[in-house]
N, C-alpha and C positions, 0 to 999 in steps of 0.2 A: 509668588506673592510680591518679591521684591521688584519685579519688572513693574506691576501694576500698580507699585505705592501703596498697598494694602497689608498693612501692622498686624501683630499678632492679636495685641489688642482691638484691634477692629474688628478680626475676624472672632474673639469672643465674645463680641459684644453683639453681632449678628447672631451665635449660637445661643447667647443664653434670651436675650431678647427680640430675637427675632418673628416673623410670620410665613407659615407654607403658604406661598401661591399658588403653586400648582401642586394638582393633585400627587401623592405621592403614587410612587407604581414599583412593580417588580424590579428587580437589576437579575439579568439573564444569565449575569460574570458571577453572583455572589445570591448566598442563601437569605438576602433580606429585601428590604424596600428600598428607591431611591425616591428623594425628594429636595426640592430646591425652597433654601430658605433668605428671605428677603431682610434687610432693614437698611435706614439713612442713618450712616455714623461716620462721625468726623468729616463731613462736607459732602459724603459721597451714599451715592444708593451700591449697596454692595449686595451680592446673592454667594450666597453658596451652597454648592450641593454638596448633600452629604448621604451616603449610606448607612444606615439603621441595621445591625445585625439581628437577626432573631433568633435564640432567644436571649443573646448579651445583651448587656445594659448599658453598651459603649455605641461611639456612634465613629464613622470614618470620611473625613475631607478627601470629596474629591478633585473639587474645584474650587476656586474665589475667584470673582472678578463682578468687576464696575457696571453696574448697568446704567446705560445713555438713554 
């Protein structure tokens, strides 16, 4: 995240108010969903995907970065 300029705080601001774009789908590596979540904070459109455990209640970053 540090290469990207993208703050801890950006990246929660993506998770808690963020939007899925795209449809969420299986992850082949892990027993949940993957899906990628969008939002514009602090000057930038940022995405991050994130995997969904089932049946935890927790979620796992996989990625963040800028989208252009």
């Amino acid at each position: 995240m540090r290469e990207r300029y993208i703050t801890n705080a950006m990246l929660f601001d993506v998770l808690k108010g963020g939007v899925i774009k795209k449809e969420p789908e299986p992850d082949i590596r892990h027993s949940g969903i993957k899906c990628q979540m969008e939002r514009y904070s602090a000057g930038m459109n940022i995405a991050a995907v994130v995997s969904v455990e089932i049946p935890s209640e927790g979620l796992i970053v996989i990625t963040v970065y800028e989208i252009t």
